[in-house]
N, C-alpha and C positions, 0 to 999 in steps of 0.2 A: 378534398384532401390532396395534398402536395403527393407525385408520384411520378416515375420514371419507369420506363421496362415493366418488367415483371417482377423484380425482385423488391421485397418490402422494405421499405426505408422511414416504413413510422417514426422510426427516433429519429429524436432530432439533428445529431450527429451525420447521421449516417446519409440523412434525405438534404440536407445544405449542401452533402458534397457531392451531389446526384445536381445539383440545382444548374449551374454553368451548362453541362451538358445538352439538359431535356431544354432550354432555352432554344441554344443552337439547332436540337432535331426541331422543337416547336414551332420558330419563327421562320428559322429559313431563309433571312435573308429578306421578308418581304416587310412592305409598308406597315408601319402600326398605327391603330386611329387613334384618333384626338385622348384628350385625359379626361373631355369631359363628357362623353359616352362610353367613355374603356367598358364597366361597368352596366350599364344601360345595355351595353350590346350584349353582354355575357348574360342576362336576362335575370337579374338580382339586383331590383330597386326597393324592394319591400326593407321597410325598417326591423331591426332585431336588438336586440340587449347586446351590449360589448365590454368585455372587462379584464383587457389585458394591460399588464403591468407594463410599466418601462423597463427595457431588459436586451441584451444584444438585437438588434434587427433582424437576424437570420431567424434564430428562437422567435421572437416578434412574427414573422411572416408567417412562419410556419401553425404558431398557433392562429391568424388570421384563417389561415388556409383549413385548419381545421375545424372553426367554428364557421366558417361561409360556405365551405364543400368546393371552393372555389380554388383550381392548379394553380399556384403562385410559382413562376418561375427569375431566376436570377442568377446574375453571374458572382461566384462565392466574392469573388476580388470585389465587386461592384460592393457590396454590403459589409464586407470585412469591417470590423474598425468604428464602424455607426451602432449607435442604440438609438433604439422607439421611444415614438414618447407615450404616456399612459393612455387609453383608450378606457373611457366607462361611458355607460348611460346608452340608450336608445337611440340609436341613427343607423343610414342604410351605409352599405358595405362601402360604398363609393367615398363617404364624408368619412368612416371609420379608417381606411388604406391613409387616405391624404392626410388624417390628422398621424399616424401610424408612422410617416413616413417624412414629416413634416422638420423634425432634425436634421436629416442628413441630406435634405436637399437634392432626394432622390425624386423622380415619379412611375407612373404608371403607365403600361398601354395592353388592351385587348388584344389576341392573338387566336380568336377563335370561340367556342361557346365556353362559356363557364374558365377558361387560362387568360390568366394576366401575366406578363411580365415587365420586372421592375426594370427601370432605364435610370438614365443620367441626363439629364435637358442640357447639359452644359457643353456635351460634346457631340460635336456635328459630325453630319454622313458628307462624302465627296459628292459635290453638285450644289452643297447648298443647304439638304435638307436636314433639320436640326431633329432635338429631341427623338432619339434613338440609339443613344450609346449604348446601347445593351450590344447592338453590331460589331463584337469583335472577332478579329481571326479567332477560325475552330482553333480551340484547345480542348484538353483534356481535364479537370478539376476534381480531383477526389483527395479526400486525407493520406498524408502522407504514407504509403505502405509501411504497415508495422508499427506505425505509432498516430499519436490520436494529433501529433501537427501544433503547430501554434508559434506563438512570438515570446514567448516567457524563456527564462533560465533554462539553459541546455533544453530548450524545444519544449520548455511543459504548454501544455493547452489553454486559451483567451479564458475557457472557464474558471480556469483557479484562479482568476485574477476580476473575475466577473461575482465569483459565490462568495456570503458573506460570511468567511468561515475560518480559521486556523487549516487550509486542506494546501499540500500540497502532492507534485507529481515528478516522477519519473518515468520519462521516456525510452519507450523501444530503442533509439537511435544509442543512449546510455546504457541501455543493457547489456545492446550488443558489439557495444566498444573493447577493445580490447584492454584496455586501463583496467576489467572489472576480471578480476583473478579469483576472486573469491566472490561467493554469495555476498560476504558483507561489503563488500567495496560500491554496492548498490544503493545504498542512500548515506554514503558519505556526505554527500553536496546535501544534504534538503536538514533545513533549519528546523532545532528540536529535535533531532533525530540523532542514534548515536547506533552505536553495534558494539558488543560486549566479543572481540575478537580472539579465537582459538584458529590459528590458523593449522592447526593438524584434522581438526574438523570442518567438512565443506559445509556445514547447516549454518545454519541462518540466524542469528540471537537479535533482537529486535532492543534498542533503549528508548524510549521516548518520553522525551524531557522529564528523564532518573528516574521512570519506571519501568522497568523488566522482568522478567522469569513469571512463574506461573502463570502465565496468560492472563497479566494486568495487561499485557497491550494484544486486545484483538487480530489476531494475523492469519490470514484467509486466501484462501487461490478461487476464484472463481466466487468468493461468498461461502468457500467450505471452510470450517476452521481448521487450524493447523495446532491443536493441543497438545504435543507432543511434550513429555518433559522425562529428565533423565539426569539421577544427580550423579555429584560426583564433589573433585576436587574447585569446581569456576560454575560457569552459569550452567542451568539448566535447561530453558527452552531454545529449542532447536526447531528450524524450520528447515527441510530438505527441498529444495530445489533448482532447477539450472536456469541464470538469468536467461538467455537465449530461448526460450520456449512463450515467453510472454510480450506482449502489447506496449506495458505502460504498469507500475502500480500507484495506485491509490493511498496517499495519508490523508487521516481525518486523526486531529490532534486534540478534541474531546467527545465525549460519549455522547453519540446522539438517540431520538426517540426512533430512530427508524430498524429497518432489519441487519442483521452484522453485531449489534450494540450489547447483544447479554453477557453479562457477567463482565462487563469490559469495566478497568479504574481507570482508566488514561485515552484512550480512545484505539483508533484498528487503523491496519494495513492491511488493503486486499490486491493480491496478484491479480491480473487480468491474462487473460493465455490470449494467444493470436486465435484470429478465425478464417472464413474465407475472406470478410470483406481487405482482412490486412493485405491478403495475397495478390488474389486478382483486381486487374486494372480494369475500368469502366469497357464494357465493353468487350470482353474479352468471356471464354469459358472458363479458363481454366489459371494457374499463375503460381509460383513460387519463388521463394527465395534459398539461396547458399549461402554459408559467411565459411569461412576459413579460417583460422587463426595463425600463428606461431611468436613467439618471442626466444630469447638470451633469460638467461637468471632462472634455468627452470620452468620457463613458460613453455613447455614440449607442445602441445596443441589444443585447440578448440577451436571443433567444427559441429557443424548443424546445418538440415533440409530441411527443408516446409515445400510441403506443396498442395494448392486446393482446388478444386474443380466443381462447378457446376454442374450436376448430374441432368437439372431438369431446371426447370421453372418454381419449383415448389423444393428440391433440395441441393444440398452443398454437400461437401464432406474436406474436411483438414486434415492432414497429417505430418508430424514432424519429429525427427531423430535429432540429439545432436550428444556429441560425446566429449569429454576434458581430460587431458592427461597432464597432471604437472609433478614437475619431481621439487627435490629439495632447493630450496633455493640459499642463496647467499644475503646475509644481511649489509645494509651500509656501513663504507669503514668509516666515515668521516665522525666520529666520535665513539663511543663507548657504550652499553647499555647494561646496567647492575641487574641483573635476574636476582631468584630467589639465593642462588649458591655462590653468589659471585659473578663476576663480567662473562657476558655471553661469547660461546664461540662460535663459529661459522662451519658448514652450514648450519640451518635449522633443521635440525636434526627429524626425518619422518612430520615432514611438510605436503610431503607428496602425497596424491590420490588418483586416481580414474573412477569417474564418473559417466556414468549411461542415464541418456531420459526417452521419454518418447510420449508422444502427445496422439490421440484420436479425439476427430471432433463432428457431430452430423450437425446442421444445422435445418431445420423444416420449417418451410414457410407454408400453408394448408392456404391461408388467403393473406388479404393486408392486414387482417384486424389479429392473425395470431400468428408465434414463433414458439419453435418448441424445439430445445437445445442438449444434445445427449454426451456430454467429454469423458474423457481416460487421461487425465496423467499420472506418466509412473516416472519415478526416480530410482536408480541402482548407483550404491558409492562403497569403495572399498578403500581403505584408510590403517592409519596405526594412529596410535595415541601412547601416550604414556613418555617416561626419560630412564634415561640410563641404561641399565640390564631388563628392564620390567617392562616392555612395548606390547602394548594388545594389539590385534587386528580385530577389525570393526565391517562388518557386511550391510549396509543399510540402505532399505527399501521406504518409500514413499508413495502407494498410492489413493488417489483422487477420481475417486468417480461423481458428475452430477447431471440432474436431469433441471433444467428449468423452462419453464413455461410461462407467456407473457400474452396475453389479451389487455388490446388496447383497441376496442370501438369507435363508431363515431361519440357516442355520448361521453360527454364530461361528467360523469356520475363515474366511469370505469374503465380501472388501467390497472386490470389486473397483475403481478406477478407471483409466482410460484415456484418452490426448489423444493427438489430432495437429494437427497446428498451422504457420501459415506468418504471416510479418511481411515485408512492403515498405514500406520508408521512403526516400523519394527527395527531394532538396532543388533545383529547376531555380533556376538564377543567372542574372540578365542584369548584367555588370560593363561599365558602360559608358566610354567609353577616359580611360586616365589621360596626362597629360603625356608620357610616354616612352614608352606603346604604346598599341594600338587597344582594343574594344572585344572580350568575350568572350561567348560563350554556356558556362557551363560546369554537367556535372548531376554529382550526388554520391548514389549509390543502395548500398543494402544489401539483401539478401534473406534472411533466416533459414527454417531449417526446421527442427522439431525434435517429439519424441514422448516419452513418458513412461507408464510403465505401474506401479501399485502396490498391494499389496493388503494390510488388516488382518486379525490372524489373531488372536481371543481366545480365549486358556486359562487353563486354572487349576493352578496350580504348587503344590506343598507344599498347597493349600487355600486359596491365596490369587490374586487374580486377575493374570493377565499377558497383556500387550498386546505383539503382536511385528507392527510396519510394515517392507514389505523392497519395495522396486520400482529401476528403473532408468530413466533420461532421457539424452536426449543431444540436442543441438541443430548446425546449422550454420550461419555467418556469411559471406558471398559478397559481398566490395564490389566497386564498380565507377566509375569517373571516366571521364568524358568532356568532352572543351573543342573547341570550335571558335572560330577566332579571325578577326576582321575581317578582320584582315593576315595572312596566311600565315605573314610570317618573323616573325611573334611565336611563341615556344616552339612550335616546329613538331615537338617530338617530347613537347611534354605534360608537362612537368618541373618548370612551375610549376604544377599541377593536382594530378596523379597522383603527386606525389611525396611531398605529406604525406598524401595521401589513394591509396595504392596498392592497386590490383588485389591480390584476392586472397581466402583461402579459409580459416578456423578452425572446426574439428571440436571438440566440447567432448563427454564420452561419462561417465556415471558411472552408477554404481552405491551403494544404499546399504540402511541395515536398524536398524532402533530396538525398543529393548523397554522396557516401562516395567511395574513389580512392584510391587506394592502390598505392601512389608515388613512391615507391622503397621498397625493402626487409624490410627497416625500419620504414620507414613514412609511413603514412597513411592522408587523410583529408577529413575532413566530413564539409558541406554544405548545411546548411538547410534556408528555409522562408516558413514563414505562413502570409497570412493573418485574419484576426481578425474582425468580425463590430457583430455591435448590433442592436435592436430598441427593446424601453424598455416602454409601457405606464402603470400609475395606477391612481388609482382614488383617490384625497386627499381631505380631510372634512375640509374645509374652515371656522375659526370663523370669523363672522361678529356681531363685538363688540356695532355695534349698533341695532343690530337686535337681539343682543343676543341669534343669530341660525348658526348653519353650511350649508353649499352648498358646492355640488360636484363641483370638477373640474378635468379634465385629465390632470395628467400632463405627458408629454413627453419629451426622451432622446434618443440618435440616435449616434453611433460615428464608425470608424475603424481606422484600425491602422496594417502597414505591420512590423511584426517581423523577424530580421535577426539572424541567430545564425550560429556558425565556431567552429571547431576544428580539433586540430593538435595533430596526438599521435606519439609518439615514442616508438619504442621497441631496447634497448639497446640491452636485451639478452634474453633467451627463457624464464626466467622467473620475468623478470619487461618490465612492461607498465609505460608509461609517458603520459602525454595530460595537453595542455593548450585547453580550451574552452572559448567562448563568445557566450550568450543567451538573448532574450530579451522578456519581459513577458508583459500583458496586460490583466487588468481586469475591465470589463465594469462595471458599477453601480449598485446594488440591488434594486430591484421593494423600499422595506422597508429605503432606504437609501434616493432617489429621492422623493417621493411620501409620504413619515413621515408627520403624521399632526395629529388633534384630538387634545386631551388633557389627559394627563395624568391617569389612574383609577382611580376615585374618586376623584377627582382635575378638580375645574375649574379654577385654577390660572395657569397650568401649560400645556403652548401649544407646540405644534411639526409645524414644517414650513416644507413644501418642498422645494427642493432645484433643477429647473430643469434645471440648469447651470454647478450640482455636474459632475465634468471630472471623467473619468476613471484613474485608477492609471496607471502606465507603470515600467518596472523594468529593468536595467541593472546588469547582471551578468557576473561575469572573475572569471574563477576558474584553480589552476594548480594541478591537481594527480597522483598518482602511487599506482598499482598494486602489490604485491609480491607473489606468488602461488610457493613453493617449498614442493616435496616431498623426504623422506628419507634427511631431511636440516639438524637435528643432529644426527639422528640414524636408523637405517633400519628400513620402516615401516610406521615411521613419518609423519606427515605433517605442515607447516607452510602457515597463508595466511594473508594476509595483505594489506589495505586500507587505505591512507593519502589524505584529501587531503584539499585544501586552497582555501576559498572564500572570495569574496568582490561582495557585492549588492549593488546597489542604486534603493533607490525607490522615486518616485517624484508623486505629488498630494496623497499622503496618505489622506484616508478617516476616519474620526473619528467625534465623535458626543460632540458638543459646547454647549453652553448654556451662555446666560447672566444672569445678574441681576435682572432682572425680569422676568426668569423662561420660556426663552424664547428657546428652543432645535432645532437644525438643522442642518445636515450632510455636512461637509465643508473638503475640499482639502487643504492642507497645504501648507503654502508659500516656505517652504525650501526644500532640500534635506533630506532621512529618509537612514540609511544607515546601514550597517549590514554586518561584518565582524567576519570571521571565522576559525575556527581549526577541523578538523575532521579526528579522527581516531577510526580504528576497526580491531581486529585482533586475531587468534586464534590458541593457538599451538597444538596438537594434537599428543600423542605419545603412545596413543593404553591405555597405562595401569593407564596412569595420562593426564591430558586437563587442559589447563586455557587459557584465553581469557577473551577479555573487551572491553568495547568503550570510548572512550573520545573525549569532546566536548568545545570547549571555544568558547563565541560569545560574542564582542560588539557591542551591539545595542542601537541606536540613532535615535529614534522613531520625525517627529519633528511635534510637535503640535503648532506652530505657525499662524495665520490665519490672515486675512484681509476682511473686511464686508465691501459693500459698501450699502448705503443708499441711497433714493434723499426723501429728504422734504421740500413743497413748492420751488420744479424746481430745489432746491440746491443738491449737490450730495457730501455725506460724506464718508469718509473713516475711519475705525477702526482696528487698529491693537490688535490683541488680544492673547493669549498663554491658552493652556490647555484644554484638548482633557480627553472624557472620554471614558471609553472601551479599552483604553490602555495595554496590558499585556505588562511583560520586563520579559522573561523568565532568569536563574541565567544567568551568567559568563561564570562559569565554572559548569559538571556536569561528574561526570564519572563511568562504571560500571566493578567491577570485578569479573571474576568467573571462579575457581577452584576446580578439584574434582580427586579423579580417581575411576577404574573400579577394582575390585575384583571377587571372585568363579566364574572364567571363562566368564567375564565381564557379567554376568549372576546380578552382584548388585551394582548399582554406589551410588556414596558417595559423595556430594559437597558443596560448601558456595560459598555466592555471595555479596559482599560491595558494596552500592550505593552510593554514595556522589553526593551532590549540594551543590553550592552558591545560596546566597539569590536571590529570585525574587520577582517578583510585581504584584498583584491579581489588575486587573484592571475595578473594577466593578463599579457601577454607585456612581453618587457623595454620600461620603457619606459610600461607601463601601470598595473604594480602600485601600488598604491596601499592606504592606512589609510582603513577606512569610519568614522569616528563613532557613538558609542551616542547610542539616541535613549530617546525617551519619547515615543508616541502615544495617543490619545484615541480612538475610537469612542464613537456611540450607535445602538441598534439596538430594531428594534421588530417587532410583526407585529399586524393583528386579523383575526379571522375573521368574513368577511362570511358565512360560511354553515359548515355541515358540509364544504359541496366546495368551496370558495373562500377564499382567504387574500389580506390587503395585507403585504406587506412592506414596513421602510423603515427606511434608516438613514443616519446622515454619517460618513465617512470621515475620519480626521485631522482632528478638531475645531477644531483650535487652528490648524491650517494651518502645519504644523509643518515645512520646508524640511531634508531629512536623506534619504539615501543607504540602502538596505532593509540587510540583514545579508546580507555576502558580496554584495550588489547594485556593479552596476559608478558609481563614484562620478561616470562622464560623464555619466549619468542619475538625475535626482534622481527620490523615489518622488512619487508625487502629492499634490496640494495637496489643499486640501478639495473631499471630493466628496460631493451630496447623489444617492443612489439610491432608487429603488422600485419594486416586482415586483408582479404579480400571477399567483395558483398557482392553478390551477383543476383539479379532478379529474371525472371523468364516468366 
């Protein structure tokens, strides 16, 4: 098994970037023997079964190293950029390596019992003597601090452009830029992806490709979910969190059979938090990071510490603060922006926030074969929301506790992982009195708990390799409303409160199991089913019109549903991937969506109905992709990488909230098909002294808010067909981003600009609010120079042109910001 130090580097990630290193301690500098003893010498000539795929070289070595017991060392540069070729069938280690390695035109040499290290034959030692390029000046090689490294778009990782998937990534380096003012400014760039924009609120509203709110789109810190939901006048789910606290996040843009995947219609975003390996450098105990912030237009500050240390051989421990202060900002003048009342004024009125987070993390390595991981993140945000005379302040807490645990032996039969996990999100209100009644104190809290357990089993089928993942997860959702009111006989049984926000309790439990077969040199097929059920009760406040009082009732909802999903990839040639896929999604009802009742705030004309009939929605997905990953593609050095790919959904029972003519509101399933087709691309050239790269996106979406109501009055039973659905967002058309830059004084100072373009969309807020956004076209300029190895300037302008327009799916009452000039300072130790 591949290994460095003491510290475990099982994954694969983490042991490739270990590889450069344990080389230079291994070899030393001395002679390596021939290629065709390497082998022979290390004392493993017995033949064995071999059935590794063709797949990056690093991954390739590594599993080598794992089925021979045998140290594979290499320098990460040496390997970059190459993939393996397929390895099956019965042969000794020595003819498995050579056929292993037989693409890239790499080879091998012994370095002692049982360690190999890979070389290059092409580049000679001084003197004479060849085959030994592994001899280069000591460096240091590990992933970039803080993010997971690579040559893709704004730094995403060679994997996403390796995996045959709709996944893409955001980078630490993107997190912690100063461009990123708000939560949602974090996956602007990444294709299919949108954000339902309240810039009075710092949480987090997820679109992805025109499905959002109730936790259609899985979204997760750590693998904990983030269920939080909270209606109002605009969207409802909200994720709290500070981009600076985390690594990198994760899209996966359809439901897969793995862990993360229940209840999801569209597929999941998971945060990734820093650990120690982000901090400290090879070699080192201990390591942290500072950023600094400040800007013009409101950007008052944002700063954040990390720092981690090695306690021992067996543990680590993380810690990091970081805090945000921005006040009101100023919108662009260069045009106009029609909010709901007429043309917006300047500033945005209670824009402003402070925000506090703070991260604890242990991490325990017991031996190589287990890790056992124990976090804390908390969030604190203080805020106002509302317009006019009517402004609440808003106190809100977000935390994240989990424990996860991962056994990975030598046997390919087991690779274990393990979670447990808890989320409290709670939102305190101060609503201070409006013209018809008094003043409230009112809190809105959820608690989740939930566990997952799963493990990968590798075998070899007919002679060819097969990969079978089976675990099960289940989570629980517990919300809870509390109001206290000035005046007593204001809603003195809670019906303006707890009525769109009712008590109550959703069980979500599945089960699932995937296999993936490697068909031939070329094919590949992957195989997945989950199953899915629910049981959901809350408590809904009943008017009785003659009693002119409310009474509880439970209402109750219960359903499962088995999901099938398939794909077929093709690899033409070592560097394009193909894949057709089929997925199928399933997401059970909201406590707030079944259980809706009460009346309106301050309204007694205006009732909420529960609906304990409301179905779960269901989704079918086909999508077709390809991969392109080439290095040195126009000139020595280079890299190119590249992501396409084409979808088509259907989604059936869409959930949206109705309303008649007499102010009567209730969550209703759509009679038709809701459908959503698509274009997606991402891709980034990279040639050392100049980069450009960009994403683009086209979606038509056809949302169907058609409905049908039955009645029975006196024994008679009516039916109503009816159209028009509120909470609707249609994010634009089309959206696309470009960015170009290059590197100067010894790439020591980058220089770049970045063009956003949208089509129009539709802000889908309560009646009354909905509104058409405007397509815009925005400007950036962005920069960085490194004052040292451990110290970086950041700096860039926001909206050049000062450009006055409304963000994508952004509420058009608040315009986005005017020109803003920022600048960081990143310091490491």
């Amino acid at each position: 098994m591949t290994h460095c130090d003491t510290t475990n580097h099982r994954r694969a990630g983490a042991r490739v970037s270990h590889l450069a290193l344990c080389a230079m301690l291994s070899l030393g500098g001395a002679y390596l023997g021939s290629p065709t003893t390497a082998l022979a010498q290390a004392g493993t000539e017995t033949a064995q079964d071999f059935a590794i795929a063709a797949q990056p070289l690093a991954a390739a070595l590594l599993e080598f190293s794992d089925r021979t017991g045998l140290q594979v060392f290499a320098d990460q540069r040496l390997v970059r950029g190459h993939r393996s070729a397929r390895v099956e069938g019965e042969m000794t280690p020595q003819a498995a390596l050579t056929r292993l390695l037989a693409p890239s035109g790499l080879s091998y040499r012994a370095s002692g019992d049982k360690v190999v290290a890979i070389v290059d034959p092409r580049v000679g030692l001084p003197g004479g003597q060849n085959e030994a390029g592994l001899l280069l000046p000591p460096i240091q090689v590990t992933l970039p601090q803080g993010g997971t490294g690579g040559r893709g778009f704004q730094g995403a990782s060679d994997s996403i452009y390796e995996t045959a998937a709709s996944v893409s990534e955001v980078t630490r380096d993107t997190m912690t830029s100063a461009r990123v003012r708000h939560a949602n400014d974090l996956l602007d760039d990444v294709a299919g992806v949108y954000t339902a924009d309240n810039p009075q609120d710092p949480g987090l509203n997820i679109n992805l490709r025109g499905l959002q709110d109730q936790s259609r789109i899985a979204t997760s810190i750590d693998g904990v979910r983030q269920n939080f939901q909270l209606s109002g006048h605009g969207s409802t789910g909200y994720v709290y969190l500070d981009p600076s606290m985390f690594r990198a996040a994760q899209v996966e843009k359809t439901v897969t059979a793995g862990p993360g995947g229940a209840a999801s219609l569209g597929g999941q975003v998971d945060f990734r938090t820093l650990g120690a390996e982000d901090l400290i450098a090879e070699g080192a105990a201990q390591g942290g990071q500072v950023i600094a912030a400040t800007g013009s237009n409101g950007y008052d500050f944002a700063g954040s510490a990390f720092w981690a240390k090695r306690l021992s051989d067996q543990i680590a421990v993380t810690a990091g603060i970081s805090r945000r202060k921005l006040g009101d900002y100023d919108i662009g003048h260069d045009g106009d922006i029609d909010g709901y009342f007429g043309p917006i004024s300047e500033p945005a009125d209670y824009t402003s926030s402070e925000t506090l987070s703070g991260l604890a993390k242990v991490e325990l390595t017991p031996d190589e074969d287990q890790t056992l991981t124990l976090s804390w993140l908390g969030f604190s945000g203080d805020y106002s929301t509302g317009t006019g005379q009517y402004i609440d302040t808003n106190e809100t807490t977000n935390h994240t506790l989990r424990a996860g645990y991962s056994y990975d032996p030598a046997s390919p039969l087991l690779d274990l992982n393990a979670d447990l996990w808890a989320n409290r999100t709670r939102v305190d209100q101060y609503r201070p009195p409006r013209t018809n009644y008094g003043a409230f104190d009112v809190s809105y809290e959820m608690m989740s708990y939930g566990a997952s357990v799963d493990n990968t089993s590798a075998l070899v089928l007919a002679g060819r390799p097969l990969s079978l993942r089976y675990g099960v997860e289940a989570f629980q959702d517990n919300t809870e409303t509390r109001s206290t009111g000035s005046d007593p006989t204001d809603d003195p049984q809670g019906a303006w409160y707890a009525g769109t926000m009712p008590d109550g309790t959703r069980e979500v439990a599945s089960a699932f199991a995937s296999a993936d077969y490697q068909l031939s040199e070329r094919f590949g097929l992957h195989l997945g089913l989950r199953r899915d059920s629910y049981d959901l009760s809350g408590t809904a406040l009943i008017y009785d019109e003659g009693t002119q009082d409310y009474s509880e009732e439970q209402i109750e909802s219960s359903g499962a549903r088995w999901l099938p999903s398939a794909q077929l990839t093709f690899e033409p040639g070592p560097n394009l991937d193909l894949w057709l896929s089929y997925s199928e999604g399933y997401r059970p009802p909201a406590i707030m969506e079944v259980a809706a009742s009460g009346t309106h705030i301050g309204s007694g004309g205006q009732f909420y109905i529960p609906n304990p009939a409301l179905r779960p929605e269901t989704s079918r997905t086909w999508e077709i992709g390809a991969n392109y990953t080439r290095d040195d593609a126009l000139r020595p050095g280079d890299s190119l990488r590249l992501k396409a790919v084409v979808f088509s959904r259907e989604v059936e029972d869409y959930v949206s909230l109705w309303y008649n003519s007499d102010f009567r509101f209730t969550n209703m399933n759509s009679n038709g098909t809701s459908t959503f087709d698509g274009i997606e691309l991402e891709a980034a050239y990279d040639a050392g002294r100049f980069f450009i790269g960009g994403t683009y996106s086209w979606m038509d979406a056809d949302i169907d808010t058609s409905y049908s109501l039955t009645q029975v009055i006196a024994g008679m039973e009516f039916t109503y067909d009816m159209d028009g659905g509120l909470f609707v967002y249609m994010p634009p058309e089309q959206k696309a981003t470009l960015e170009a830059g290059m590197r100067l004084l010894d790439d020591r100072l980058t220089l770049g600009t970045r063009a956003t373009w949208a089509s129009d969309s539709v802000y889908g807020g309560a009646a009354g609010y909905q509104s058409d956004v405007s397509g815009f076209t925005v400007y950036d300029l962005f920069g960085s120079y490194a004052l040292s190895d451990s110290a970086m300037v950041n700096f860039g302008v926001e909206n050049v042109t000062d450009l006055a327009y409304a963000d994508v799916l952004g509420n058009p009452n608040y315009g986005t910001p005017g020109r803003t000039f920022t600048v960081s300072l990143d310091t490491r130790f």
